[in-house]
RODO-2510 file (C-alpha; in nm, 4 decimals, decimal comma):
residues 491
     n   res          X          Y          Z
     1     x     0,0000     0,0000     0,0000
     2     x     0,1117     0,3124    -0,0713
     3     x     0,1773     0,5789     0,2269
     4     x     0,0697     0,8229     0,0370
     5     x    -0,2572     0,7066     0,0277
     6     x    -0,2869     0,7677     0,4346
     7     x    -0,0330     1,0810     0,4746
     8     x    -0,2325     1,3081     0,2275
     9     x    -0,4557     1,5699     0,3142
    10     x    -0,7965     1,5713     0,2451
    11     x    -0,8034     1,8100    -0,0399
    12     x    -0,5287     1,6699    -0,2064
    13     x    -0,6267     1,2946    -0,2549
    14     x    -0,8629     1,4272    -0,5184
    15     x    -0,4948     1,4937    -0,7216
    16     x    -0,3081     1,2319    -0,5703
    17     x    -0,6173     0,9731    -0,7542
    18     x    -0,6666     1,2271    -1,0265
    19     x    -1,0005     1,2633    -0,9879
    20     x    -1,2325     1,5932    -0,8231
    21     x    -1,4661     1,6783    -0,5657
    22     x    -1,7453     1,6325    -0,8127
    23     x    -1,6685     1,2397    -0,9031
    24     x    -1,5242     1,1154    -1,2470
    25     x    -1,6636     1,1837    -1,5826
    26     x    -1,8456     0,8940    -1,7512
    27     x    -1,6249     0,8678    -2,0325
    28     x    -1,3262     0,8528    -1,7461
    29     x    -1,5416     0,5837    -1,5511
    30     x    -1,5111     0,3583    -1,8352
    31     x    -1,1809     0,3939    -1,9538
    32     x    -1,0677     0,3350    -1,5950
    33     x    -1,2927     0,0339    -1,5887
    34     x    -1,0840    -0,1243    -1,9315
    35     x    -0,7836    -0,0586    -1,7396
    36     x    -0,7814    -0,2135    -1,4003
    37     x    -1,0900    -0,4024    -1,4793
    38     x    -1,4186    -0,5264    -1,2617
    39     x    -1,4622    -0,4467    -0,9304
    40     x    -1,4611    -0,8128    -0,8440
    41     x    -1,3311    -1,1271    -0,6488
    42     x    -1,1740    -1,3849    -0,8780
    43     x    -1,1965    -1,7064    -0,8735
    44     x    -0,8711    -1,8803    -0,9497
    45     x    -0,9629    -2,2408    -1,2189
    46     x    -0,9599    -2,5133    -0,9293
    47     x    -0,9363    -2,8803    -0,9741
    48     x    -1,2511    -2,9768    -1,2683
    49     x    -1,5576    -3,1783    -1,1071
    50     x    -1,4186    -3,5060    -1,3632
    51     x    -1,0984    -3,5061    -1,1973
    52     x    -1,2214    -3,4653    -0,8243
    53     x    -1,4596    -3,7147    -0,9450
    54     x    -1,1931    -3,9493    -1,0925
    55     x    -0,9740    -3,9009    -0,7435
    56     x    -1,2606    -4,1069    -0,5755
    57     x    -1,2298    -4,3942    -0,7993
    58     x    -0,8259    -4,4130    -0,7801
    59     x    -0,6571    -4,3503    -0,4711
    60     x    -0,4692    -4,6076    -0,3148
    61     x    -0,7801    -4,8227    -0,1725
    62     x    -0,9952    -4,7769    -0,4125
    63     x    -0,7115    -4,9169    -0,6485
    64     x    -0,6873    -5,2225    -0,4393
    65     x    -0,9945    -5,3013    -0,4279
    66     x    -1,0256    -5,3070    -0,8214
    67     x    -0,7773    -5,5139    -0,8134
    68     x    -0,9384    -5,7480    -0,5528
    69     x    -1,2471    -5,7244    -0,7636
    70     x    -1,0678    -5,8102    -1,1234
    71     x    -0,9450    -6,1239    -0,9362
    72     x    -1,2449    -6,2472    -0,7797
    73     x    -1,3857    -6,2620    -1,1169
    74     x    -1,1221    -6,3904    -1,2589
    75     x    -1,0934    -6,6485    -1,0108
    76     x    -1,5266    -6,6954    -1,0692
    77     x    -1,5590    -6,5437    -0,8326
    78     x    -1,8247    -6,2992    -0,9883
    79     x    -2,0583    -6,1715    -0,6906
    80     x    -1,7847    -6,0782    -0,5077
    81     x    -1,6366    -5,9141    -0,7523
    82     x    -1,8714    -5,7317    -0,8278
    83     x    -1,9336    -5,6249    -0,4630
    84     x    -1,5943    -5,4794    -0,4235
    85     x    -1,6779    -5,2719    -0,7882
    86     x    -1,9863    -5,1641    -0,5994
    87     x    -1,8421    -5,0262    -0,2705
    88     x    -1,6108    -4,8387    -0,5012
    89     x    -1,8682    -4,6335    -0,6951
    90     x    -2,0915    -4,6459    -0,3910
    91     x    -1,8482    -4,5116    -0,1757
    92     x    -1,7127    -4,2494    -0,4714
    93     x    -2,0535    -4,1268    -0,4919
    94     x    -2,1251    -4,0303    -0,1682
    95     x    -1,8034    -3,8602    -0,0976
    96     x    -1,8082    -3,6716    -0,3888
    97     x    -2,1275    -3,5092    -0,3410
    98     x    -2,0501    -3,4189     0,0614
    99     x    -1,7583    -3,2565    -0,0649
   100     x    -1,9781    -3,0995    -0,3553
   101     x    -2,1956    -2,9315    -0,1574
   102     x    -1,9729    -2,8240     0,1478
   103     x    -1,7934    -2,6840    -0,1322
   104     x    -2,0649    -2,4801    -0,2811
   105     x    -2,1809    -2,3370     0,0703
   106     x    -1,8219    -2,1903     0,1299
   107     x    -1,8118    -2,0730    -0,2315
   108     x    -2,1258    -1,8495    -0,1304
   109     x    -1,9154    -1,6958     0,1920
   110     x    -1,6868    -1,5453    -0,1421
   111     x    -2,0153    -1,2841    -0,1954
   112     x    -1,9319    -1,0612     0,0400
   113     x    -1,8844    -0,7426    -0,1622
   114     x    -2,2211    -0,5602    -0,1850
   115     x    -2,3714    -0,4917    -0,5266
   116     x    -2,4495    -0,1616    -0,5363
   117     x    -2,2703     0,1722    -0,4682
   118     x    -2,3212     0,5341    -0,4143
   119     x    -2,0685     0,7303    -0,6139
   120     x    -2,0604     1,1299    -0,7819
   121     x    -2,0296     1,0992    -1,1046
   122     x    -1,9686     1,4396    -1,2711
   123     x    -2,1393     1,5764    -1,0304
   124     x    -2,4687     1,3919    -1,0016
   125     x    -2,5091     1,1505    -0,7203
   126     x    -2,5731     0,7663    -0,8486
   127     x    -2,6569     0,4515    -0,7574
   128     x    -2,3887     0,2149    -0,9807
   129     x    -2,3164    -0,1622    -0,9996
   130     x    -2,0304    -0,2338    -0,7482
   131     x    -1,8701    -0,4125    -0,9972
   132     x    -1,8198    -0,1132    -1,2211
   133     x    -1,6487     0,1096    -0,9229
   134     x    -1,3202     0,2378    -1,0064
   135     x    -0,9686     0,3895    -0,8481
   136     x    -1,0799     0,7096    -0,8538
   137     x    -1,4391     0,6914    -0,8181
   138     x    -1,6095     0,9655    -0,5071
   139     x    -1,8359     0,6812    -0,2484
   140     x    -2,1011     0,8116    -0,0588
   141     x    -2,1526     0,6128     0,2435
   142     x    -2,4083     0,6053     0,5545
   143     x    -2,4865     0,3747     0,8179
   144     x    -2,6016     0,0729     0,7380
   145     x    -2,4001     0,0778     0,4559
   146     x    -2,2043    -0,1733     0,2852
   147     x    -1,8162    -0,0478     0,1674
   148     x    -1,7575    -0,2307    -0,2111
   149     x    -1,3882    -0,1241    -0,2175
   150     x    -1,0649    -0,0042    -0,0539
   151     x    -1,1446     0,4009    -0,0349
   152     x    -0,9807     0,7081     0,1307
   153     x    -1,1991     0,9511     0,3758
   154     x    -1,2356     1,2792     0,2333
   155     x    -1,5051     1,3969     0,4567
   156     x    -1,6565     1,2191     0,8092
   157     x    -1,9968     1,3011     1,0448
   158     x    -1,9484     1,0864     1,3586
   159     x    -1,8598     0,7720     1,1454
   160     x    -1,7752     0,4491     1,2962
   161     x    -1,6803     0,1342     1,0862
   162     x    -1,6949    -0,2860     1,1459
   163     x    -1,4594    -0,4530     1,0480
   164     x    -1,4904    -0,7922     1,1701
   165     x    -1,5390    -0,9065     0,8321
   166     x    -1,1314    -0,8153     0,7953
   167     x    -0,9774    -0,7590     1,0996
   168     x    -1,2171    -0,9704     1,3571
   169     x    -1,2482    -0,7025     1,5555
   170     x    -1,5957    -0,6717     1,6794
   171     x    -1,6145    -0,3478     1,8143
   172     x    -1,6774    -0,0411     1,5492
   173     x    -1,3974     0,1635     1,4733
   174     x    -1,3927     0,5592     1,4695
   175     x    -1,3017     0,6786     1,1285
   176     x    -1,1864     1,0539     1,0368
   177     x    -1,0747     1,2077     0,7218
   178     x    -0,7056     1,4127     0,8162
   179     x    -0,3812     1,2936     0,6791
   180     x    -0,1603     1,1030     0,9033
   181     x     0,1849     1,1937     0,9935
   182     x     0,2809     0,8203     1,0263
   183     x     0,5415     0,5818     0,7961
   184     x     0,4225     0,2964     0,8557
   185     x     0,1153     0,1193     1,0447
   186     x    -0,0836    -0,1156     1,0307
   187     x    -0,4623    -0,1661     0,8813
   188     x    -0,6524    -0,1592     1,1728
   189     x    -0,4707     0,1350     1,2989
   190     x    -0,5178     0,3379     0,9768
   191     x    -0,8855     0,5302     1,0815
   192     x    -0,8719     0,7141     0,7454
   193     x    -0,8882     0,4174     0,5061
   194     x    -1,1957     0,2132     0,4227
   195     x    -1,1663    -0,1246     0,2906
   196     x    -1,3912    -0,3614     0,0703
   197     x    -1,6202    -0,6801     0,2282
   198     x    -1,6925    -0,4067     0,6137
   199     x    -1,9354    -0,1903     0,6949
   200     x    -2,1065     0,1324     0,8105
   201     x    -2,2137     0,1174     1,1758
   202     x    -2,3159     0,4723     1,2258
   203     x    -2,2489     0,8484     1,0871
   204     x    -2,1561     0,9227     0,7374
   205     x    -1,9218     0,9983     0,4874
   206     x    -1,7245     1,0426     0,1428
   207     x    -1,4696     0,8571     0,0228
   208     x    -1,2314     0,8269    -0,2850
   209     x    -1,1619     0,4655    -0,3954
   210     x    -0,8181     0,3639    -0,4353
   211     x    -0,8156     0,0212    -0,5085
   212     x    -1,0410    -0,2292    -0,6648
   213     x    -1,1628    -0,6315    -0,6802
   214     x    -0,8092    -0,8439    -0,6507
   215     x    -0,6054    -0,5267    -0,5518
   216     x    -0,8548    -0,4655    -0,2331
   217     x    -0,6879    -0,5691     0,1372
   218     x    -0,9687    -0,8643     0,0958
   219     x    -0,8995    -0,9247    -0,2654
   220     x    -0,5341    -1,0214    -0,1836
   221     x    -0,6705    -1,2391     0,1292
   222     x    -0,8558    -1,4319    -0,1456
   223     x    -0,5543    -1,4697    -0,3648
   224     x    -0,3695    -1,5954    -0,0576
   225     x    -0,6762    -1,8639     0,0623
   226     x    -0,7004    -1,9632    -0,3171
   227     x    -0,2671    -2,0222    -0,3402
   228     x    -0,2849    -2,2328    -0,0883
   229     x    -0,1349    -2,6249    -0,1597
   230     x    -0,3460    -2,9264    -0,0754
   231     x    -0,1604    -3,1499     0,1740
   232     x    -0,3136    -3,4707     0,2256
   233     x    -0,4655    -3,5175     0,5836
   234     x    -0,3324    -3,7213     0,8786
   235     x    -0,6107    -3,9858     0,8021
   236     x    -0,5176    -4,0292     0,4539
   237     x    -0,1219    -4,0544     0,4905
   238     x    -0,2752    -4,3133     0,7549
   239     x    -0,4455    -4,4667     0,5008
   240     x    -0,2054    -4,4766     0,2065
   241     x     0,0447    -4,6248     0,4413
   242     x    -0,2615    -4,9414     0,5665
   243     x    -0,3164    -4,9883     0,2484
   244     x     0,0459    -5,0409     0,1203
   245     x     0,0943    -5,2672     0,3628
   246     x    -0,2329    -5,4575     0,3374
   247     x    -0,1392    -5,4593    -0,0278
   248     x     0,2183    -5,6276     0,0550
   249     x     0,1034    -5,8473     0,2828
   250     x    -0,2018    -6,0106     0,0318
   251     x     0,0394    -6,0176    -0,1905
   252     x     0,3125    -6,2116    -0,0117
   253     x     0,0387    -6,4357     0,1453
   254     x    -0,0643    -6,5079    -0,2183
   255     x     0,2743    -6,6022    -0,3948
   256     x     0,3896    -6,8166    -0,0453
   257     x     0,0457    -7,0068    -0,0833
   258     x     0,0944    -7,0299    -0,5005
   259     x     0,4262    -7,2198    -0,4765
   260     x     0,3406    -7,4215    -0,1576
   261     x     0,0314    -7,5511    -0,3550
   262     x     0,2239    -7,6018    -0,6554
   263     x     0,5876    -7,7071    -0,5229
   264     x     0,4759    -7,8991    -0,2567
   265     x     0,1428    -8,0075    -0,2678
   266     x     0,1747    -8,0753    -0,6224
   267     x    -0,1812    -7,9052    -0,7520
   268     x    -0,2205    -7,8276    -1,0264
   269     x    -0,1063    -7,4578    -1,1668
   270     x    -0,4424    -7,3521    -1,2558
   271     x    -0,5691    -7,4690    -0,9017
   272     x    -0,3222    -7,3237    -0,7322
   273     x    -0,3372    -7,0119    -0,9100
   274     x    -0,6800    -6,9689    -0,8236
   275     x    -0,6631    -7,0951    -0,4385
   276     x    -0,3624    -6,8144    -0,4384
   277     x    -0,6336    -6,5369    -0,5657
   278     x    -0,9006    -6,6173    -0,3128
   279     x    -0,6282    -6,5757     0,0124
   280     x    -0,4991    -6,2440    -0,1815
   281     x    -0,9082    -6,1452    -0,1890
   282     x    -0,9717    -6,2725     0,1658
   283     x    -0,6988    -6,0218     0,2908
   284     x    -0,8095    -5,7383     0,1282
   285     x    -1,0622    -5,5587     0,4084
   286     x    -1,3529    -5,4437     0,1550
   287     x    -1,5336    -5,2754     0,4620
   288     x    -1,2892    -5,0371     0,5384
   289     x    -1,3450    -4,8223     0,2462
   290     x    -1,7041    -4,7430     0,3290
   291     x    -1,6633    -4,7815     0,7324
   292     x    -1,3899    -4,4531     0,7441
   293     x    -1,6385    -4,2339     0,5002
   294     x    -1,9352    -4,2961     0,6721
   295     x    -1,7976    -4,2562     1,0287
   296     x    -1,6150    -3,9662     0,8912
   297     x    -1,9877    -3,8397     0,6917
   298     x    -2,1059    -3,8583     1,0051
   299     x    -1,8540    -3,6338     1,1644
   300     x    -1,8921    -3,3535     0,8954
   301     x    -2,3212    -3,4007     0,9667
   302     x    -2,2459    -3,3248     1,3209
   303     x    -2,0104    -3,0205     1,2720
   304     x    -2,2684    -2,8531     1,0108
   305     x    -2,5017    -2,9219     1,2762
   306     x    -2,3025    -2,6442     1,4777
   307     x    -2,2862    -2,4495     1,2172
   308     x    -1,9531    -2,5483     1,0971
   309     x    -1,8489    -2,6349     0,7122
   310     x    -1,6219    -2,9184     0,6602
   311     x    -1,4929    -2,8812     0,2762
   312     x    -1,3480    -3,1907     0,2243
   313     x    -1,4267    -3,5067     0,4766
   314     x    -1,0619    -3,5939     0,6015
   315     x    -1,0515    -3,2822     0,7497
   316     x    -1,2438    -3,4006     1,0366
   317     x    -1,0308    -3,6242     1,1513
   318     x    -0,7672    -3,3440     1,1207
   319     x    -0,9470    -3,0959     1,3473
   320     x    -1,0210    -3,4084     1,5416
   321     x    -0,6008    -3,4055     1,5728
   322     x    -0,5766    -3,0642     1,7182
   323     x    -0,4227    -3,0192     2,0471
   324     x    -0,3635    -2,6521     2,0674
   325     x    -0,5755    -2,4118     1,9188
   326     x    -0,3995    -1,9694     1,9205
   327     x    -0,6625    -1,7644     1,8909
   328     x    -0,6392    -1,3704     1,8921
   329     x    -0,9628    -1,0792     1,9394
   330     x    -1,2669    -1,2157     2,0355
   331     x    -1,4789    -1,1542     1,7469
   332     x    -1,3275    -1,3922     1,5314
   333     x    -1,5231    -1,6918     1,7369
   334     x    -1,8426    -1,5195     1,7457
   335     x    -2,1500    -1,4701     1,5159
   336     x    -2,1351    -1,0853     1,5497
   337     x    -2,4990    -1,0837     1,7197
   338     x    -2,5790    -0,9357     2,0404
   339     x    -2,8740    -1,0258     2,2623
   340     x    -3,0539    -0,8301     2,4877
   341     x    -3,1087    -1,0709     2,8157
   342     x    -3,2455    -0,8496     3,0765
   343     x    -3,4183    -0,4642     3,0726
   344     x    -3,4352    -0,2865     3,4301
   345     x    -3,6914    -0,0646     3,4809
   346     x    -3,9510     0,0954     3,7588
   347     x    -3,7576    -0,1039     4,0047
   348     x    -3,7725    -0,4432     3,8399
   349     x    -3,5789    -0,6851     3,6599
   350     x    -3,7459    -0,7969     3,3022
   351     x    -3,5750    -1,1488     3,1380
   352     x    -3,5475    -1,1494     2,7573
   353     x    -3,5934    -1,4808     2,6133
   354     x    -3,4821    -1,5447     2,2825
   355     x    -3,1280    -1,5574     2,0879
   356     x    -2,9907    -1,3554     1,7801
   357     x    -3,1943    -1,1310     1,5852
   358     x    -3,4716    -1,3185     1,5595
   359     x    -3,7697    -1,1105     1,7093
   360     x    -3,8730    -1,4282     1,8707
   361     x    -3,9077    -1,4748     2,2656
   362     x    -4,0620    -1,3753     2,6017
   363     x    -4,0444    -1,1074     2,8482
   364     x    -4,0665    -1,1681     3,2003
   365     x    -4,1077    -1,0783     3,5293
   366     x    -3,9088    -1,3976     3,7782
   367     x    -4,0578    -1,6627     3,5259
   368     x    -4,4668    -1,4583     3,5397
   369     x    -4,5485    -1,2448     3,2131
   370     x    -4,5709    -0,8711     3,2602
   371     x    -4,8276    -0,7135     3,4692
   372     x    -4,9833    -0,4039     3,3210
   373     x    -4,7674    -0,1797     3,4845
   374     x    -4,4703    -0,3440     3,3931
   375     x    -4,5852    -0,3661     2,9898
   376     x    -4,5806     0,0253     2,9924
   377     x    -4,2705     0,0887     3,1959
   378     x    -4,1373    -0,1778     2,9315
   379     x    -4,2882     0,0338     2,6319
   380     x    -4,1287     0,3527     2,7487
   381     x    -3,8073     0,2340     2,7830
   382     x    -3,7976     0,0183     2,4577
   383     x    -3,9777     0,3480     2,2810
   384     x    -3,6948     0,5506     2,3274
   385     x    -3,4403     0,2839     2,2363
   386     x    -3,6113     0,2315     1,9049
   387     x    -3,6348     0,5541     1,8128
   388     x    -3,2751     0,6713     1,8966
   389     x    -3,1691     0,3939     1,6844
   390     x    -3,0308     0,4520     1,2928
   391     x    -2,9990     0,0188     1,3032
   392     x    -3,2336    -0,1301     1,0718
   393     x    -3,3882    -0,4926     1,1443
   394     x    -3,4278    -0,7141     0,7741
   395     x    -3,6542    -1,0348     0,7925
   396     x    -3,5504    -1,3511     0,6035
   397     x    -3,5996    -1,3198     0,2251
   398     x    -3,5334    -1,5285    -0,1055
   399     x    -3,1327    -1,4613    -0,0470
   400     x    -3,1250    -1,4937     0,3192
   401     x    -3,2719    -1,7777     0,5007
   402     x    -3,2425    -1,6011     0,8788
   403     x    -3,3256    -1,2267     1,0324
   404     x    -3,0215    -0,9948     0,9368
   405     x    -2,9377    -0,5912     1,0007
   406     x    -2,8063    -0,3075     0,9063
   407     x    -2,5950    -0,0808     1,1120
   408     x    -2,4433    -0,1036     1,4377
   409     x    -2,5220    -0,4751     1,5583
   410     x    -2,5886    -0,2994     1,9949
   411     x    -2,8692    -0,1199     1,8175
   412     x    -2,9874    -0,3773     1,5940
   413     x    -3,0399    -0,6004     1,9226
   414     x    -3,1970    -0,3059     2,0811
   415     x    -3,4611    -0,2994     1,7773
   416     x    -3,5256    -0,7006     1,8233
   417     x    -3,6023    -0,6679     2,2223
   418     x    -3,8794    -0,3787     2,1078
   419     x    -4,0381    -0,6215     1,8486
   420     x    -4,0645    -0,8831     2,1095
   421     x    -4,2364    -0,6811     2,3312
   422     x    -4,4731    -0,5950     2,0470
   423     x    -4,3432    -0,2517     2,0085
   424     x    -4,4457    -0,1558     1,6251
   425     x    -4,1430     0,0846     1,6790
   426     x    -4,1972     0,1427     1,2226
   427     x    -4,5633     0,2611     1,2948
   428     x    -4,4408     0,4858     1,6446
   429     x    -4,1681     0,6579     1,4089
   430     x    -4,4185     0,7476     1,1392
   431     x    -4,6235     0,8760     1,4103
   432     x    -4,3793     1,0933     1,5941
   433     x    -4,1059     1,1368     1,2803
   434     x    -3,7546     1,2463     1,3413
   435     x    -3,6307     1,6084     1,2959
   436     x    -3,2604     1,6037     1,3969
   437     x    -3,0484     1,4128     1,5423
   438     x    -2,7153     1,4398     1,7441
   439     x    -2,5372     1,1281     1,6823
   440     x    -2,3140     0,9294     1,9369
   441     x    -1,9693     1,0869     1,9754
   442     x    -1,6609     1,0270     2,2570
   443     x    -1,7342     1,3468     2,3984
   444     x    -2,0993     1,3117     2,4915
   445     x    -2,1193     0,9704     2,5158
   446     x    -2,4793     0,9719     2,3714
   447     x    -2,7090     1,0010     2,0927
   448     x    -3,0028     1,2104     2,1003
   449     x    -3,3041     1,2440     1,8290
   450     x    -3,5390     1,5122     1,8344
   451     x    -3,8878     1,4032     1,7341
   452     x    -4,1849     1,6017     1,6341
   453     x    -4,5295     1,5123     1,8999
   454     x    -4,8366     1,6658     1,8536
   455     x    -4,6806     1,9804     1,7487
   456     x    -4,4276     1,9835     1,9960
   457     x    -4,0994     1,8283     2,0215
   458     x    -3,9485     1,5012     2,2111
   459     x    -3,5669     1,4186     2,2526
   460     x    -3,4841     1,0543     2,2594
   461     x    -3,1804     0,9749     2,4595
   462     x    -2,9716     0,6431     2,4876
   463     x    -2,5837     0,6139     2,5731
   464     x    -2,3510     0,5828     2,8497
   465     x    -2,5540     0,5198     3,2378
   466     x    -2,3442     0,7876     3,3983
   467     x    -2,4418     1,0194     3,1889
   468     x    -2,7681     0,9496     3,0912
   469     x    -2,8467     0,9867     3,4914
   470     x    -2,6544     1,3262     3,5036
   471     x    -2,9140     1,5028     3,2351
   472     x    -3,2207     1,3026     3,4856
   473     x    -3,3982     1,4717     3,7426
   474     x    -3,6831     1,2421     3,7666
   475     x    -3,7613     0,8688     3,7521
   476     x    -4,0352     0,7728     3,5122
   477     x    -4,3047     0,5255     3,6922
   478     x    -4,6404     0,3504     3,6081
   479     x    -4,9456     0,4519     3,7652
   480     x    -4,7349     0,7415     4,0096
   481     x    -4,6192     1,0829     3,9948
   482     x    -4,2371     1,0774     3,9082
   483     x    -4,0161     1,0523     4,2138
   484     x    -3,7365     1,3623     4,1841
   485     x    -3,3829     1,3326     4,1218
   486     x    -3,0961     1,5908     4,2130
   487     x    -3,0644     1,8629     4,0207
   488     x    -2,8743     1,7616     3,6604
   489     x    -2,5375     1,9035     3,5347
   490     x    -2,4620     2,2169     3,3264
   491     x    -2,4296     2,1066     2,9996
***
């Protein structure tokens, strides 16, 4: 990466990417777009289906048992010959379609770059095709927003970032637009860059791409993942090594047995050809084939279970092998959802039943439903943390099969709690809409939105307890006159 990129003032990384304030031209656009071509992740040409197909049919085992199978019939032997032929294609089949499909459901992790963008384009603010962004294109960007390449800030509101997508850091990161008067650092300590595959969490911004598809921080990650060398497993240099020696040993059984029939016992050669054959069969273990696939099928049905993809099935037994497992930042062995298990209010303790985003689950009151009284304390509370909210909650749809969100995922959970209280928090807004907000910053440790009621106005405040309770001087309660508070801080 270029240091450039991060020193430079605001107003000059418009020159340094030769491109303006107001966006590229068209004509520009495409010309750019013939140059460092698509803004997508390529695929590198992997192994062809026929040839992971053809692997089932002629590793080591499988080879022995064609030959087991040749020689049963041609010792007429014929049913068991053909059973050996049929655990091989049996036994080809099935692997090759687990590894098929655990293959296609970490192909569709590769999606991750959004497929739209907001850009200037002479001037005129557009909605493009992320795969037609270009180095110098101007990205306009707002929470909830999806970032389709590597970009520069040139302009910031209270913006935070996640990029757990990249870095596995969970927490949102503060961006801001000025120059840095650093060498070197590192990408998570660079709050002036964006990068493709993360994500708006709250504020706003504009941004100047500098890099595109393969030549994006994630583009180079795939080219890395897609670089990598097979190796074969622990299981199957196991294997190989069983099966050489099974192979030796049927072998050697078979020629002793040939010339003690024939030198000593004086059969005859075609005899004790044949009675040679059937010991080399009898020592090759037919069920061993299908035994290690199944038990290890049933391994990779228990791990998906848990929400784990196994791409190939000796892999398994691999993870199976692990002793010590290094793990850095905590968000790289979560799901990136938060919960909301318990709401205090009016003096009591409300449980939140439920997990994820999924509006699904029950309040309560030490195992009773909510009294009256408790419902509209509940409603108050859950009113004003709906409302001070720019999250948005998305229900499953033909592309997703589960509830997903936009935005900041502490506010997103906040918006799931108020739908399972049967807050209609959509129809509330509409009915009390929102004329300014102050979003969250360091300083204030809040966000406030003012909303318009029955000609009036109504701040909505949610942030930081301590300060929250500073700005209070009374405590809301159902059914009662507010109790008073000390007198609140200057601002």
């Amino acid at each position: 990466m270029d240091s450039d990129i991060f020193q430079t003032g605001e107003q000059d990384v418009f020159g340094l990417l030769e491109t303006s304030p107001e966006g590229l031209r068209p004509d520009e656009a495409g010309h750019r777009l013939t140059r460092y071509g698509p803004n997508v992740l390529e695929k590198k040409a992997g192994v062809p289906l026929w040839r992971r197909l053809l692997a089932q049919f002629t590793h080591l085992l499988a080879i022995l048992l064609w030959v087991a199978g040749i020689l049963a019939i041609v010792s007429d032997s014929v049913p068991l010959g053909i059973a050996c032929f049929a655990v091989i294609v049996i036994n080809a089949a099935f692997s090759f379609w687990q590894e098929f499909r655990a293959e296609k459901a970490v192909e569709s992790l590769a999606k991750i770059l959004p497929v739209k963008a907001r850009v200037l384009r002479d001037g005129a603010e557009e909605e493009i095709d992320a795969e037609t962004l270009v180095p110098g294109d101007v990205m306009l960007l707002e929470a909830g927003n999806s970032i389709s390449a590597d970009a520069r800030l040139v302009r910031v509101m209270e913006m935070t970032v996640d990029n757990s997508a990249l870095t596995g850091e969970s927490e949102p990161q503060v961006r801001r637009s000025e120059g840095l008067d650093v060498e070197t650092a590192a990408l998570a300590d660079l709050p002036n860059l964006l990068f493709a595959g993360t994500s708006v969490a709250n504020g706003s911004g504009m941004a100047v791409v500098y890099a595109t598809g393969m030549s994006t921080e994630i583009g180079k990650i795939a080219d890395l993942t897609q670089g990598v060398k097979e190796e074969p497993s622990p299981l199957q240099k196991e294997l190989s090594t069983v099966s050489k020696i099974i192979a030796a040993i049927a072998v050697a059984v078979g020629l002793v047995f040939f010339f003690l029939g024939f030198f000593v016992v004086k059969l005859p050669g075609t005899d004790a050809f044949i009675f040679a054959i059937g010991l080399i069969i009898a020592n090759v273990p037919e069920g061993l084939l299908p035994t290690v696939s199944l038990a290890l099928a049933m391994g990779t049905q228990r791990m998906a279970r848990r929400h784990a993809l196994i791409k190939k099935l000796s892999s398994v037994e691999t993870l199976g092998s692990t002793t010590v497992i290094c793990t850095d930042k905590t968000g790289t062995l979560t799901t990136n959802e938060m919960t909301v298990r318990e709401l205090w209010t009016a003096g009591r303790a409300v449980a939140v039943g439920g997990n994820g985003y999924e509006p699904e689950g029950e309040l309560s009151v030490a195992g009773s439903a909510l009294s009256d009284d408790d419902r509209a304390a509940v409603r108050e509370l859950l009113l004003a943390a709906a409302l001070c909210n720019n999250s948005r909650l998305l229900p499953p749809d033909a592309e997703k099969e589960r509830w997903t969100v936009l935005g900041d995922p502490t506010e997103a959970a906040l918006l799931v709690v108020a739908k399972k209280s049967g807050l209609d928090y959509e129809e509330e807004l509409r009915r009390t809409p929102r004329r300014y907000e102050l979003p969250f910053d360091s300083r204030r440790k809040m966000m406030t939105t003012i909303h318009r009621v029955d000609g009036g106005a109504r701040a909505m405040v949610k942030g930081a307890p301590v300060e929250v309770l500073e700005l209070c001087t009374k405590i809301w309660e159902p059914g009662g006159a507010p109790h008073h508070r000390r007198r609140p801080r200057d601002p």
